[in-house]
C-alpha positions as CSV (number, residue, x, y, z in Angstrom):
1,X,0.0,0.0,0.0
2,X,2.8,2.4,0.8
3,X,4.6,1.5,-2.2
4,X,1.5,2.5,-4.4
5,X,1.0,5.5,-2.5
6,X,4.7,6.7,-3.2
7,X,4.3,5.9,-7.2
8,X,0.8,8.0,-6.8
9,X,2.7,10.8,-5.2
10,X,5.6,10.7,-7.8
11,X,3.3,11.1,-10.6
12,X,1.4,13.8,-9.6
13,X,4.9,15.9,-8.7
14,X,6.0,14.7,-12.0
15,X,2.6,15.7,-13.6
16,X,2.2,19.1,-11.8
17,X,6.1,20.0,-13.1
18,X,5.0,18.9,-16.6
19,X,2.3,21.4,-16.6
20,X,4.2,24.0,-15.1
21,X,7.0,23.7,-17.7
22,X,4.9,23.6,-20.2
23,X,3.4,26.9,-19.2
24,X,6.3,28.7,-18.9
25,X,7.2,27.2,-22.5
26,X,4.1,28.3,-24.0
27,X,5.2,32.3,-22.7
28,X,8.5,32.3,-23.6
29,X,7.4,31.0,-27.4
30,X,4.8,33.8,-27.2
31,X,7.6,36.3,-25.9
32,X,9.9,35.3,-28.9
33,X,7.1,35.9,-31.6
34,X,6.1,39.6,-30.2
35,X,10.2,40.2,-29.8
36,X,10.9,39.1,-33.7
37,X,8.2,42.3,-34.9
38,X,8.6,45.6,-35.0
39,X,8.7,47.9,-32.6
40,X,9.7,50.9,-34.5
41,X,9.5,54.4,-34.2
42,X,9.2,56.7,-36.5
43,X,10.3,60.4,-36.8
44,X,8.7,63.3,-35.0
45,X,6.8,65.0,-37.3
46,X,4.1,68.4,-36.6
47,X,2.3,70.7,-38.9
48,X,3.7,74.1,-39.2
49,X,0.3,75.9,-40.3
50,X,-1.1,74.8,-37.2
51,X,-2.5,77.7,-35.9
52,X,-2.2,76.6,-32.3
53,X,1.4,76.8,-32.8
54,X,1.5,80.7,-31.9
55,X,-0.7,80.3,-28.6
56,X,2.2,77.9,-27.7
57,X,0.2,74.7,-28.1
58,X,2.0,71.9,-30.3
59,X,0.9,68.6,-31.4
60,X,3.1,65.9,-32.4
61,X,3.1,62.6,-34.1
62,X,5.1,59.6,-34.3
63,X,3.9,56.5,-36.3
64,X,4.5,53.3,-34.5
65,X,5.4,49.6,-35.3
66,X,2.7,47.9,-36.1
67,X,3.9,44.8,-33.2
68,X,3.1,47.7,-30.0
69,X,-0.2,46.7,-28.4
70,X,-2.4,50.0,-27.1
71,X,-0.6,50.9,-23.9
72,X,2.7,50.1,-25.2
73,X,3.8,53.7,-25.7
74,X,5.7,56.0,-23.3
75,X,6.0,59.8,-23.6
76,X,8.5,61.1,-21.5
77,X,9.9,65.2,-20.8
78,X,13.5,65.8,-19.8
79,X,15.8,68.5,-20.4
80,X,17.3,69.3,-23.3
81,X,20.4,67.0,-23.3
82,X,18.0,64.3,-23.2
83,X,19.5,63.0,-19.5
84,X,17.2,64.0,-17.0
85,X,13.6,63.2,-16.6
86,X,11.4,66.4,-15.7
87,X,7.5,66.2,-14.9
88,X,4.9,65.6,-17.6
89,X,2.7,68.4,-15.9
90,X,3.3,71.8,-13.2
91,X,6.4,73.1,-15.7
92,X,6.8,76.0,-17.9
93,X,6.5,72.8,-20.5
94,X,4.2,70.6,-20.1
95,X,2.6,67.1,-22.0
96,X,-1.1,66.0,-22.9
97,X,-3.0,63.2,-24.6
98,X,0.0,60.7,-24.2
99,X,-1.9,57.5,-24.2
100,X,-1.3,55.4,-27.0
101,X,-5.1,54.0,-27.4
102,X,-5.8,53.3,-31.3
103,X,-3.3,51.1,-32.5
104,X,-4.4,51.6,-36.2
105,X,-3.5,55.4,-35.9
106,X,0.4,57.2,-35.4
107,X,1.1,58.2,-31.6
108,X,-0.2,61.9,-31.7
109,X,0.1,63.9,-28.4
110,X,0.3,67.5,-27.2
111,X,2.8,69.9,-26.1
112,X,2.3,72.8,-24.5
113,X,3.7,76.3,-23.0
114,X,2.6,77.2,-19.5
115,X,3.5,81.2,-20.3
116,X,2.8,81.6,-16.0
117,X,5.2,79.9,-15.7
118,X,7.9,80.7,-18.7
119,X,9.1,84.1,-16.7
120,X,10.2,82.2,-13.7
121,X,11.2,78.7,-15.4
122,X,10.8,75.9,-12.8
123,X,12.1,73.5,-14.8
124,X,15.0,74.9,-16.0
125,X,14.0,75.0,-20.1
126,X,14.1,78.6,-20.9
127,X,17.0,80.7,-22.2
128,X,16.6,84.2,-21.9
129,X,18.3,86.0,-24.7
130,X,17.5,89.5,-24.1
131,X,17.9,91.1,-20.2
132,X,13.8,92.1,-20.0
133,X,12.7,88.7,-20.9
134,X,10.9,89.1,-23.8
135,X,12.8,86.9,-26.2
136,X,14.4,83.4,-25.4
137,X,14.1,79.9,-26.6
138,X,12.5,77.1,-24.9
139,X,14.7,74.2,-24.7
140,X,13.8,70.7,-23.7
141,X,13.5,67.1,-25.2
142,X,11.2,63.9,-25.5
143,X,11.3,60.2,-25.5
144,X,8.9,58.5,-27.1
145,X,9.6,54.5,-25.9
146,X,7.6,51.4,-27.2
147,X,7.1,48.4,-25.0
148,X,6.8,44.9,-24.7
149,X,5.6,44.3,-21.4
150,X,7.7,46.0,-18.5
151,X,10.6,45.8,-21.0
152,X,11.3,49.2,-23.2
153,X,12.2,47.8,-26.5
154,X,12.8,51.1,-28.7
155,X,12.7,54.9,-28.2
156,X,13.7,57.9,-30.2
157,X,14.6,61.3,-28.3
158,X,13.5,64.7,-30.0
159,X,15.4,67.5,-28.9
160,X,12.4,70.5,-29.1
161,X,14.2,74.1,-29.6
162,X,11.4,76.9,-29.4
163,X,11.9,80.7,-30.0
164,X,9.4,83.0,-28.5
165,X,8.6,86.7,-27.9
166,X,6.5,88.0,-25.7
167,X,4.8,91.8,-24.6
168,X,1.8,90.7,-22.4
169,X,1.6,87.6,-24.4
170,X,4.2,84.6,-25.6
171,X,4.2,83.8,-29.0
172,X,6.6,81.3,-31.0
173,X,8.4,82.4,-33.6
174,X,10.7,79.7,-35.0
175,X,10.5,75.7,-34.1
176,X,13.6,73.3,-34.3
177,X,13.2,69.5,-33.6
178,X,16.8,67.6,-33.6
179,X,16.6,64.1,-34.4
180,X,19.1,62.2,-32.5
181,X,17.7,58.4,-33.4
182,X,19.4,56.8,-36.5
183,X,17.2,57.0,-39.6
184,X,16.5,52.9,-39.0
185,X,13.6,52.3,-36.7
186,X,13.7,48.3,-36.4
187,X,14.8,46.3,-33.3
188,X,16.5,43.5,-35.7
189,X,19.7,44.2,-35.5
190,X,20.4,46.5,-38.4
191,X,24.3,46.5,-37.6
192,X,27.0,44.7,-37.3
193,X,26.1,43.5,-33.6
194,X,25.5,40.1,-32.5
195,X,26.1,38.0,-29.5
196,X,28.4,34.9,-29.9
197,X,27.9,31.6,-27.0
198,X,30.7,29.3,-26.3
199,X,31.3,27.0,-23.5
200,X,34.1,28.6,-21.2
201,X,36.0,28.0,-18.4
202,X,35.3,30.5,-14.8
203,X,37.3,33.2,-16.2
204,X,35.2,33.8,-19.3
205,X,38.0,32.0,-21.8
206,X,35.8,30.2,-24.7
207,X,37.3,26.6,-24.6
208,X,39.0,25.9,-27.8
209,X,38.0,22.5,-27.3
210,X,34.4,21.9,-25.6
211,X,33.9,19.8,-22.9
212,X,31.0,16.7,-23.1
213,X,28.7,16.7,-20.3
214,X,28.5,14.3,-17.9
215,X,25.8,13.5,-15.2
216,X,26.1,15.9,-12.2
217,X,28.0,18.3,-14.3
218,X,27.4,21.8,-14.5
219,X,27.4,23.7,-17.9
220,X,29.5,26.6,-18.4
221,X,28.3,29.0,-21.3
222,X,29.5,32.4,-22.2
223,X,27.9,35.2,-23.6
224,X,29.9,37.7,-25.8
225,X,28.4,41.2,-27.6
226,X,30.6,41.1,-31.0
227,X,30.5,43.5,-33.7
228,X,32.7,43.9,-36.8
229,X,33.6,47.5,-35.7
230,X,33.7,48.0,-31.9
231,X,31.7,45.7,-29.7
232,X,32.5,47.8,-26.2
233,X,29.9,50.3,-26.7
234,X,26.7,47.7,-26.1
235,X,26.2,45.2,-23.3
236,X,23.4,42.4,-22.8
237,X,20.7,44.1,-20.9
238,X,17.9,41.0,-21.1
239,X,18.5,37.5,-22.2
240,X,16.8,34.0,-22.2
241,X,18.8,30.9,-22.4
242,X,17.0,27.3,-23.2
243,X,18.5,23.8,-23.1
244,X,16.3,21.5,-25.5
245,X,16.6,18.1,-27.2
246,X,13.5,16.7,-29.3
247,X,10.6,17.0,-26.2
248,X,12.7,17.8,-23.5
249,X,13.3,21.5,-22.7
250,X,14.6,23.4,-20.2
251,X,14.6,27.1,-19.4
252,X,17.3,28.3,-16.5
253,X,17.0,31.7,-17.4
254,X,14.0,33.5,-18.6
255,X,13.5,37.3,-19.6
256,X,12.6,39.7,-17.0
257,X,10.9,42.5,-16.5
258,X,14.0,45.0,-16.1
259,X,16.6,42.2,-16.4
260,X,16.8,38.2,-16.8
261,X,15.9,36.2,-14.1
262,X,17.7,32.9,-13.2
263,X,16.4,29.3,-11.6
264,X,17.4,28.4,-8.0
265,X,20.1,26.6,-9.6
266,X,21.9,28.5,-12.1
267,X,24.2,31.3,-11.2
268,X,24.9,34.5,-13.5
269,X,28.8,36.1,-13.4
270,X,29.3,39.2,-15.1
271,X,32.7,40.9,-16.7
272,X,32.5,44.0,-16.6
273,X,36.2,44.9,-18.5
274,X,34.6,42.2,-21.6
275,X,30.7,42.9,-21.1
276,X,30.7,39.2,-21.3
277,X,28.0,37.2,-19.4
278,X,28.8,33.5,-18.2
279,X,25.8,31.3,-17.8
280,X,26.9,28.1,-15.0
281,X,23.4,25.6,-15.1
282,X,22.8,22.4,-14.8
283,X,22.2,19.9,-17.2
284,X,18.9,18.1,-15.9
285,X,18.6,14.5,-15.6
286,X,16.4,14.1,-18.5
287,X,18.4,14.7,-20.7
288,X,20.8,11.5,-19.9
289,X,17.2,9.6,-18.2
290,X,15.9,9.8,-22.2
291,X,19.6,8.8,-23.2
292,X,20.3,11.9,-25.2
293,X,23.6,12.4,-26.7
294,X,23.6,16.2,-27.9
295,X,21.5,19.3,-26.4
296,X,20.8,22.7,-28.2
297,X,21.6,25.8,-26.3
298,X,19.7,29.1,-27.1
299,X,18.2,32.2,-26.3
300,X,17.8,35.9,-27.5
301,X,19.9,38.8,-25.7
302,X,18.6,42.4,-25.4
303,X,21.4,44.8,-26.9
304,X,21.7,48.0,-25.4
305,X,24.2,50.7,-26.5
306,X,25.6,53.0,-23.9
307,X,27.6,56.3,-23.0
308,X,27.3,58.6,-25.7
309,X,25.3,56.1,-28.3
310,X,22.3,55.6,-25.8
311,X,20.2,57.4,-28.3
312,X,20.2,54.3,-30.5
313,X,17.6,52.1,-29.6
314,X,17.7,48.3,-28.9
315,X,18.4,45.6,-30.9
316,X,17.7,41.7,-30.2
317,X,20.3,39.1,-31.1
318,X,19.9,35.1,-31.2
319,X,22.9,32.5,-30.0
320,X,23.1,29.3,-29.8
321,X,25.5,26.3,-29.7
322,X,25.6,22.4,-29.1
323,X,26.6,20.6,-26.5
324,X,27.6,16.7,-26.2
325,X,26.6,14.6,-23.2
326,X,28.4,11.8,-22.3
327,X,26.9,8.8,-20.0
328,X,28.6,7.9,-16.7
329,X,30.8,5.2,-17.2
330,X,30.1,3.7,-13.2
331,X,26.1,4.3,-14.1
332,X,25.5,6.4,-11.6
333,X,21.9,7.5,-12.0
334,X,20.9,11.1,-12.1
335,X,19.0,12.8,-9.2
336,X,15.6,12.0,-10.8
337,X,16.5,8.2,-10.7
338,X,17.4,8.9,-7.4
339,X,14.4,10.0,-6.3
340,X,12.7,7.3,-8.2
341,X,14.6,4.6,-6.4
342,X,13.7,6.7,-3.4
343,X,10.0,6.9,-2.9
344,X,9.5,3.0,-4.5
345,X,11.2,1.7,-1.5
C-alpha cells in the first residue's frame, strides 16, 4: 500500500512540473514571436500651419510599429540633453494626450507652453536672450519608448528648440526639432552587432576544445556582444537561455521585467572589463534519463548601446551552440533516478 502511495505521489509531482514547464514554454514562445516584430519608431513630425502653434500649443506625431499593443507607448519630458527626466505636468513645459489607445493610428500627443510659468522657469528649459525677458528659446527634449511588457524595447529622443517673444503675451516664432535616433527604426539588429555563445572556463575563456557533459556536471556558457567594428559600446541588458533536445526543454534563465531572471540553480557572473555574461546551469537528468547524446543551447539577448550612443535604440540578437553529453561510465543514476529509487522503497 505504501509503495502505491509513493508511485501516486511521484506522478502527480511529475505531472504538476510537466504542466508548469509547459506553461512557462508556452510564454517564452509567445515572448519570442512579439520580440521578432517591429517595434519601431518613427520620426517626430508636426504641422507648421497649425494655428495653435503661436498660442504655444504643439501637437506631435510619431507612427509606430505595427507589433506595439495599445498601452505600449511611453512619452516622457526631460531637459534638453535628453539625460534627466522632468514632470509631464506643473512646468513651464508641459505634456497631454499621451496615451497610446488606437493602434491603427500614429502616436499623436500635445505639447504645450505654461506662459505663467515661462518668466520664472521651474524646470530649468528657458534661455533668456535679451535682459527684459521678452525673447528666449524654450529648450527641452522627448522620449517617445515602445514596449513589450515592463521591458522598453525602442525609443527615439527629439530634442524641441522653441523661439518666442512676448509683450503681455508669448508667442513662438521659429520651431527646431533635432533628431538624435538613426534613420532605421527596427529592433532587428540593423548592424554589425551580435552576441556569440561558447562554452568557457570560470574566467570567461571560450574553450577551444568543448567539454561533453556528464551526469552531475554543470554547464559553463559564455555570452559575448561582438560586432565587426567595436563591440564595447553595447552590453546584454535582457536574455533568455534554453537547453532542449527533441521533447525535453529546459529554461534556467527567462526574460525579466528590467533584467533576466535565473532558476534556484543556475548562477549569472558578469565581466565587466569584456561585457561578457557567463551562464553556469545544470544539465537536468532528463536529458541522460531519455539517453540523449547532444542538447541545443539558445536564447535571444537584449542589446543596449551606452555612454554617448544611448540614443540608439535596442536591438535583439539570437545565439546558440551544441553541446555533447556523455553517459557515466560507473552508471551512476541522475538525481531523478534517485528519487525514483527513493520513494519505490
Amino acid at each position: 500500500m505504501m509503495r502505491k502511495m509513493k508511485t501516486k505521489f511521484l506522478l502527480l509531482l511529475l505531472a504538476s512540473a510537466n504542466k508548469t514547464k509547459a506553461i512557462l514554454s508556452e510564454n517564452i514562445h509567445a515572448l519570442h514571436r512579439e520580440l521578432s516584430s517591429s517595434y519601431a519608431i518613427n520620426i517626430t513630425t508636426f504641422d507648421p500651419d497649425d494655428p495653435l502653434i503661436v498660442q504655444g500649443k504643439l501637437t506631435v506625431s510619431n507612427e509606430i510599429g505595427q507589433s506595439v499593443a495599445a498601452g505600449g507607448v511611453q512619452v516622457t519630458l526631460l531637459d534638453y540633453d535628453c539625460v534627466q527626466n522632468k514632470s509631464s505636468t506643473g512646468l513651464e513645459v508641459e505634456l497631454f494626450n499621451t496615451d497610446y489607445t488606437n493602434t491603427s493610428l500614429p502616436l499623436t500627443y500635445n505639447i504645450e507652453l505654461n506662459q505663467e510659468l515661462v518668466d520664472t522657469s521651474p524646470g530649468g528649459f528657458v534661455n533668456f536672450t535679451t535682459v527684459d525677458k521678452s525673447t528666449g528659446n524654450v529648450l527641452f527634449c522627448t522620449r517617445v519608448s515602445t514596449y513589450q511588457g515592463d521591458i522598453e524595447v525602442s525609443f527615439r529622443e527629439s530634442r524641441f528648440d522653441l523661439s518666442f517673444s512676448s509683450s503681455t503675451t508669448i508667442v513662438l516664432t521659429n520651431i527646431g526639432v533635432n533628431e538624435l535616433d538613426l534613420d532605421v527604426f527596427s529592433t532587428d539588429v540593423d548592424d554589425t552587432f551580435a552576441v556569440s555563445a561558447c562554452q568557457c572556463d570560470t574566467g570567461f575563456n571560450c574553450l577551444s576544445t568543448p567539454l561533453s557533459i556528464a551526469t552531475g556536471d554543470s554547464l559553463l556558457v559564455c555570452l559575448t556582444p561582438t560586432s565587426d567594428n567595436d563591440a564595447s559600446i553595447v552590453e546584454i541588458t535582457n536574455f533568455n537561455l534554453r537547453m532542449s533536445s527533441d521533447s525535453v526543454t529546459y529554461d534556467p534563465v527567462i526574460f525579466g521585467t528590467v533584467t533576466w531572471a535565473e532558476d534556484i540553480l543556475t548562477a549569472i557572473s558578469l565581466d565587466s572589463g569584456s561585457n561578457k555574461i557567463m551562464i553556469n546551469a545544470p544539465v537536468i537528468a532528463q536529458f541522460f534519463i531519455q539517453d540523449k547524446t547532444a542538447i541545443d543551447v539558445s536564447g535571444n539577448a537584449f542589446l543596449e548601446f551606452a555612454g554617448s550612443l544611448k540614443e540608439r535604440q535596442m536591438t535583439i540578437s539570437t545565439f546558440g551552440l551544441t553541446v555533447a553529453l556523455e553517459k557515466d561510465e560507473e552508471g551512476m543514476p541522475g538525481c531523478l533516478q534517485w528519487l525514483i529509487g527513493l520513494l519505490l522503497k
